[in-house]
C-alpha positions as CSV (number, residue, x, y, z in Angstrom):
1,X,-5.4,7.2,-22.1
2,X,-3.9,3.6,-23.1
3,X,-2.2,1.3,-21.1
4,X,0.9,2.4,-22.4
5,X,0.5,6.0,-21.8
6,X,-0.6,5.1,-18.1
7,X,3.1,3.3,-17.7
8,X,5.2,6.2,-19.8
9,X,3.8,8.2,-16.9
10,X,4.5,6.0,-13.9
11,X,8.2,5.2,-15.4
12,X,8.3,9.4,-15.8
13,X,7.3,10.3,-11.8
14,X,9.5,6.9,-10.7
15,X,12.5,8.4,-12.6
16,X,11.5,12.0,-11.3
17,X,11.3,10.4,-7.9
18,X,14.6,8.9,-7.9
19,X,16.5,11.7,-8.7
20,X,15.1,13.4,-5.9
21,X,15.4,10.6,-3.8
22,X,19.1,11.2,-4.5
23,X,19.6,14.1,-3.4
24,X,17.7,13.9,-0.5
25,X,14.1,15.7,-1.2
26,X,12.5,12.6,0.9
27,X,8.7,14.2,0.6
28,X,8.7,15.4,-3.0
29,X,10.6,11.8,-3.7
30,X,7.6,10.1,-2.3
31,X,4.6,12.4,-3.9
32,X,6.2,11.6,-7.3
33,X,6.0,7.7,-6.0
34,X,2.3,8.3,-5.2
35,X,1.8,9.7,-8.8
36,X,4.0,6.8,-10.2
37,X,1.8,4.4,-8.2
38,X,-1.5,6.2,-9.1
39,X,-0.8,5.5,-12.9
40,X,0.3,1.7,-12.9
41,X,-3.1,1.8,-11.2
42,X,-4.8,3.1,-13.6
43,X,-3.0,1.3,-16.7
44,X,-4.4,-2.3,-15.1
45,X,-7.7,-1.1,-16.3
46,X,-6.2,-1.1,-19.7
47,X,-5.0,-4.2,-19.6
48,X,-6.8,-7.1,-21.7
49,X,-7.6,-10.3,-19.4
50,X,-5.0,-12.2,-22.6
51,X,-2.1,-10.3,-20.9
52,X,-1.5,-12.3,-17.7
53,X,2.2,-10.9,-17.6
54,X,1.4,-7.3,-18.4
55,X,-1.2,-7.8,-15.4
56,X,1.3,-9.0,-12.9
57,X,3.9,-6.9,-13.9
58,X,1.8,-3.6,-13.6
59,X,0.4,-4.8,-10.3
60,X,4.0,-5.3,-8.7
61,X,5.0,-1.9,-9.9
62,X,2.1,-0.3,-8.6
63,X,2.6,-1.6,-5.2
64,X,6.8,-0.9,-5.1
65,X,5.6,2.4,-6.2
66,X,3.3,2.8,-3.2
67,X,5.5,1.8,-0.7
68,X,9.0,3.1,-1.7
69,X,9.7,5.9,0.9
């Protein structure tokens, strides 16, 4: 998989995530943040060492992922 099908997938379990979030599945909310985490991790072994911002920006999702409850 590219870097870009690593991050459809992370936005996809986030989004899943926040919807249960919402309605107040806490545990399944944070399993899909685990999954959304787990790709954005994997996508920043995709990403060229030319794309500084694509770095960052993968990296800070990856961590907000991890840690939203």
């Amino acid at each position: 998989m590219s870097w870009i099908e690593h991050h459809q997938r992370s936005e996809e379990f986030a989004s899943l995530a926040e919807i249960l979030h919402r309605q107040g599945e806490l545990e399944a909310a944070q399993q899909n943040y685990a999954i959304a985490a787990a790709a954005e991790i994997q996508a920043i072994n995709h990403i060229s060492p030319d794309e500084p911002r694509t770095l960052a920006i993968t990296v800070v999702s990856s961590i907000l992922f991890r840690d939203t409850p």
